[in-house]
N, C-alpha and C positions, 0 to 999 in steps of 0.2 A: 264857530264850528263845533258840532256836537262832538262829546269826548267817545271814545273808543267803546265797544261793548266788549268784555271779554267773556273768553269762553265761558269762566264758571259762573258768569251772569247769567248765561242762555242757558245753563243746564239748570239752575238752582232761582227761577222765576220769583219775584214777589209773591207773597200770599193775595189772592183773586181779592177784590172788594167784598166783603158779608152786605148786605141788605140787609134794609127790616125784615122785608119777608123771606128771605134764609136763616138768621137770624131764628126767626118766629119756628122756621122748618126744622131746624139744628136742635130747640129746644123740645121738641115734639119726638122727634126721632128717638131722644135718651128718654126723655121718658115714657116712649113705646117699646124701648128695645123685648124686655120681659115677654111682653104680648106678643109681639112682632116671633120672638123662637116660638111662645108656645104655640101660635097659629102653623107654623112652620111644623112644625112635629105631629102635629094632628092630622096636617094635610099628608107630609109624608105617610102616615099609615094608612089612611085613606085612598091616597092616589100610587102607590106605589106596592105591588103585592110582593112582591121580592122583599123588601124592608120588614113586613111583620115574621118572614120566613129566618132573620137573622138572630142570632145567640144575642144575650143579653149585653155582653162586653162589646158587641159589633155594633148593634144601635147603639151604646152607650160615645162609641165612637165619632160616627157618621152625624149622631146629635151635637155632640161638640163640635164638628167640623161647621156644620151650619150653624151654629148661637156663636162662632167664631165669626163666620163671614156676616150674622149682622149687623153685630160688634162692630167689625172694622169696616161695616160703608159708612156707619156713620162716620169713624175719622176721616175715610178717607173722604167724605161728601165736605168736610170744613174744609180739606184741603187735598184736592187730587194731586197725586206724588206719583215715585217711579213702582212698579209692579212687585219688584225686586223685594218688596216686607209682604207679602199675600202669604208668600212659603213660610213663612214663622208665624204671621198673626192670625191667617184663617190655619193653616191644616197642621201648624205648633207639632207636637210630636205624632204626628196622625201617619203619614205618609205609609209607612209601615204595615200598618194595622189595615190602613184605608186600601191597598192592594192588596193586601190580603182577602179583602172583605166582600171586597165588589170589584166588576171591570170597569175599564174606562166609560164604557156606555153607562153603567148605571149612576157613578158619578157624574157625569154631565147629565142625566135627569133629575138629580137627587138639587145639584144647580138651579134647572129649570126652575124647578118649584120652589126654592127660596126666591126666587125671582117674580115669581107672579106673587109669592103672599106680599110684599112689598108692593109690589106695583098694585095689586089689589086694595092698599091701605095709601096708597096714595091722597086720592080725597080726602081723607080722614085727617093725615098727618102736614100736610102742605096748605099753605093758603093757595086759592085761586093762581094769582099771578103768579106761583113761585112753581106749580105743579107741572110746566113741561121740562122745566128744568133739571127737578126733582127725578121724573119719569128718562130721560135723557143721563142723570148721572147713575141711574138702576143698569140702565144699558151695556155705557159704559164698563161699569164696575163688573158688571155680570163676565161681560167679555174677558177683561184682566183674570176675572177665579177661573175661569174657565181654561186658558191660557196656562197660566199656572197650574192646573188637576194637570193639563196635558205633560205637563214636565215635570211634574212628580211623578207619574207614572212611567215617563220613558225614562227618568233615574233611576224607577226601579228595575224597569225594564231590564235596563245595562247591567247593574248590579246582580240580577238572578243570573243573566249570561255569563255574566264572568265566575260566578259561582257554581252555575253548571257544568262548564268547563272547566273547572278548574275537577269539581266533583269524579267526573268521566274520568279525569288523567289517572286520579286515583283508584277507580274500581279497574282503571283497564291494567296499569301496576301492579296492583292486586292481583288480578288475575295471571297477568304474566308469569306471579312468582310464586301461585295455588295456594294461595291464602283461604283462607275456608274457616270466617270466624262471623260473629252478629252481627261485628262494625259494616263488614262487606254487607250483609244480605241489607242493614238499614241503608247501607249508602247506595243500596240499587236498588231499594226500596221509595229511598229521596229523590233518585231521577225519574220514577213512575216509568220504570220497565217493566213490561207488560207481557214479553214473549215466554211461553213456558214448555216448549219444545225443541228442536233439531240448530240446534247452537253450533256455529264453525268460525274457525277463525282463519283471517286472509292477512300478509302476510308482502309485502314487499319495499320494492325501493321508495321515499317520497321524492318530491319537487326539490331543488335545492333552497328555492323558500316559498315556501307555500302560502300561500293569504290566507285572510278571513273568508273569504268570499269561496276560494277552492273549496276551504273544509265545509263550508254549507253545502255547494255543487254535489262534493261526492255525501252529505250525509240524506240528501234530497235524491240521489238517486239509490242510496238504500235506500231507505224508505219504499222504492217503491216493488222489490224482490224481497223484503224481509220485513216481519214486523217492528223490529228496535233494533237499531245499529248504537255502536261506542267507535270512536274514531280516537286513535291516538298515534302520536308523530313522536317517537323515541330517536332523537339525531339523524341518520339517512335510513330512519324504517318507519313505514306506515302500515297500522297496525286498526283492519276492522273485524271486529268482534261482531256477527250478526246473530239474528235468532228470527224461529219462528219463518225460515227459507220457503221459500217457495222457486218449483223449478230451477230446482240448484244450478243445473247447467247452463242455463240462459242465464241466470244472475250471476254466476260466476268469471263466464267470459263479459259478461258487460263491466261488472265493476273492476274486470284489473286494467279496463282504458281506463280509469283512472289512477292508475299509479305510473310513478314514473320508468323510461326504463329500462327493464332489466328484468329478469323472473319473478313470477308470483306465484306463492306457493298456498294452500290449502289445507288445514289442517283435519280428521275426522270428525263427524258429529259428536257431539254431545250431549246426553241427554239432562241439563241442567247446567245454567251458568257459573257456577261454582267449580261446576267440573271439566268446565270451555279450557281450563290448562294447560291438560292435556294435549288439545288439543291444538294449543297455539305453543306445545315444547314441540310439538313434532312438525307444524310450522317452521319453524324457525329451525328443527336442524333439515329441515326440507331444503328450506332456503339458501342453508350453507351449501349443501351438498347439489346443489343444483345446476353449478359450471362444470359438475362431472359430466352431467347429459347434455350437452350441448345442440340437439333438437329435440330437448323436452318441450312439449307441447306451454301455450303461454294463455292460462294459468293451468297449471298440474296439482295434480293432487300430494299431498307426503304421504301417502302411504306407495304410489306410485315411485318412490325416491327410493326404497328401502335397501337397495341394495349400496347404492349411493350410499345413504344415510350408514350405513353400516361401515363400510369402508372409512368413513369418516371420524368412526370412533362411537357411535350414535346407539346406546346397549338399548333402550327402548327397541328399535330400531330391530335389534338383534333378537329379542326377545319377540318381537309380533312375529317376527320369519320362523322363529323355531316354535310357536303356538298356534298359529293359524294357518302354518302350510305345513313344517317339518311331523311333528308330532300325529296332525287329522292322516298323514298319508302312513305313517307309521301305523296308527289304528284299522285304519281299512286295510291292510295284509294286502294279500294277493298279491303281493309282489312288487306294488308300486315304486314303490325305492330303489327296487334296484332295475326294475323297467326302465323308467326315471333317468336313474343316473349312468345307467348305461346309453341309453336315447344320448344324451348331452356328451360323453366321452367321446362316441363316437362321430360327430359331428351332424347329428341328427338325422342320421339315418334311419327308416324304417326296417330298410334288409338287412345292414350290419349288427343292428339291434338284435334283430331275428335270428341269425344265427348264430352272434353271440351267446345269445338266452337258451335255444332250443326250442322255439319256438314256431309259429306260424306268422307273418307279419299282420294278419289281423287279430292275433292275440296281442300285438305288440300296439295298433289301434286303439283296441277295445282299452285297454291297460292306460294308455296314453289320455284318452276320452274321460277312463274314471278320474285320472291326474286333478282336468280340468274341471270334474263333476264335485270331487272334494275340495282342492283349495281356490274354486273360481280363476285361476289362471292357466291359460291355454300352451300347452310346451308346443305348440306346432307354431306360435308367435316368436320369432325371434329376441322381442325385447320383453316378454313377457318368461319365457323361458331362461331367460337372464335372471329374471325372479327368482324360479324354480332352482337355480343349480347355486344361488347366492343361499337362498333357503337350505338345499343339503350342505351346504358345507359345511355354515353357521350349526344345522340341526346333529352334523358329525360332532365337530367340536366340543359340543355342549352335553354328547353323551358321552356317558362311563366310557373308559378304555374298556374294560371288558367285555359292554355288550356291543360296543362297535366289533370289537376282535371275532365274538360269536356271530355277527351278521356278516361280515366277508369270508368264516368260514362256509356259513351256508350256503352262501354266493359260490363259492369258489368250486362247491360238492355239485352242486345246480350244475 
């Protein structure tokens, strides 16, 4: 009865028989290897236009990668083994450099062609009998490097992904906190961010665990409303940084189906990533303040919040109301302020306005009209109007007691 085979028999085979005419092959081979690169390099420049196009440290590379791999057919031609030494003896500390250098395509031509100068010296270097076999372990061998290029590159593959990711966490951090230094501009320099206009930041609940595959979903559907997206997941907030918008409004309701939910909030443009801060602080106290409006539209703007946001504690907040509504209506006179705020006392009547004022109620119109012509918001909107009398209050507040004192006495003379 034959004794047992064990396993580490089957994986760790005898060495194949040598022949004379292997043997004769084996001997021919080392002493062509020399010939064998330099033909190999010759052809490369020849057959391949891309390759004279490369720096001198990049050919210095890619040469070595081939005078590696003719190197070791020879070993492995004495004794074909597991694939598993290709990654150290043909591309040794190449891998690196070798992505760097070229793409997967070009390495698997660069292949090719150590492949045929070999198989082209076949007659040369084999006797007769021993040449299909010779031609057959070219094959072979080819397939293994080939195998192997494919798995150094998707190492590196991985390796860049996790690094770009990791890269993004960091500028979108940065940004969060308005950092505004070199390391920032090189590290969004390093991601080849390209957009260099109307920058906004979105702003809500995530998934309670989000995959891999989510964060590509939504980074592939920016892409297609915005030139460069940054995606970051800070605990239950999802956090996109876009640029370079297009059709704000349709990219903005599309991309908060992708958040989980709960409100999405929107931060101002930006003109400049550096300066996206901004708008992702007003974001974010958008955010908070955002179960004050409980049929705020989904997704909302934060400047839309502002009176929210204000109540909230939110001095930015407080500061755009008293500069971009209180103060413009303070400038255009005519009475607006106190048109204004008598409209809202009175429960927005146009008559009781009118003859509170002394007026005619289409002076009381007209007056109302300019409201909306200065600070873009309409006092005939009910939640817009809301605006307007959060704006005077904040805009009282924030002046002198004295010249408030002089403008209710002129009020009062009126």
């Amino acid at each position: 009865m034959p004794a047992p085979t064990s396993p580490s028999s089957k994986r760790n085979p005898s060495p194949p028989k040598v022949t004379p005419e292997k043997s004769e092959t084996l001997k021919q081979l080392r002493a062509n290897v020399g010939q064998l690169s330099t033909s190999t390099m010759r052809k490369l420049e020849q057959s391949l236009p891309w390759y004279s196009r490369l720096s001198a440290d990049e050919r210095s590379a890619l040469g070595m990668v081939a005078q590696n791999g003719i190197a070791a057919f020879v070993t492995w031609y004495e004794r074909p083994s597991s694939p598993s030494w290709i990654l150290t003896d043909v591309f040794g500390t190449a891998p690196t450099e070798l992505t760097r250098s070229i793409s997967l395509q070009k390495a698997l031509q660069l292949i090719r062609i150590v492949v045929e100068v070999v198989e082209d010296q076949v007659p040369v270097i084999a006797p007769e009998a021993d040449q299909p076999s010779l031609r057959e372990a070219v094959l072979r061998y080819s397939r293994e490097v080939a195998f192997a290029a494919a798995d150094v590159y998707a190492r590196a593959a991985e390796s860049r992904g996790s690094w770009d990711t990791r890269l993004e966490a960091l500028i979108v951090d940065a940004i969060l906190r308005g950092e505004n230094t070199d390391a920032l501009r090189s590290r969004i320099a390093a991601l080849g961010w390209k957009a260099q206009e109307r920058f906004t930041v979105m702003v809500g609940n995530s998934p309670s665990e989000p995959s891999a595959s989510y964060v590509s979903e939504l980074r592939r559907m920016a892409g297609r409303y915005a030139e460069d997206a940054l995606v970051g997941i800070q605990g239950d907030r999802l956090i996109l940084i876009l640029g370079g918008v297009q059709d704000r409004e349709s990219a903005y309701v599309k991309l908060s189906e992708m958040f989980a939910p709960g409100p999405v909030v929107y931060g101002p443009e930006a003109s400049s990533l550096l300066e996206a801060s901004g708008s992702a602080q007003s974001a974010f106290a958008g955010l908070t303040a955002a179960r004050a409006w409980p049929s705020a539209p989904r997704p909302v703007a934060a400047d839309d919040l502002l009176p929210e946001r204000v109540i909230s504690g939110d001095d930015a907040a407080r500061r755009s109301l008293v500069k971009n509504i209180y103060r413009p209506l303070l400038a255009a006179s005519n009475g607006l302020v106190e048109t204004l705020g008598t409209y809202l006392e009175l429960g927005h009547s146009l008559e009781a306005t009118a003859r509170e004022l002394f007026v005619h109620a289409n002076t009381v119109r007209y007056r109302l009209k300019r409201v909306c012509d200065v600070t873009g918001w309409d006092p005939l909107l009910p939640r817009e109007a809301f605006v307007l009398q959060a704006a005077l209050v904040v805009g009282r507040l924030s002046a002198p007691p004295k010249a408030a004192t002089e403008r209710q006495a002129s009020r009062n003379q009126a």
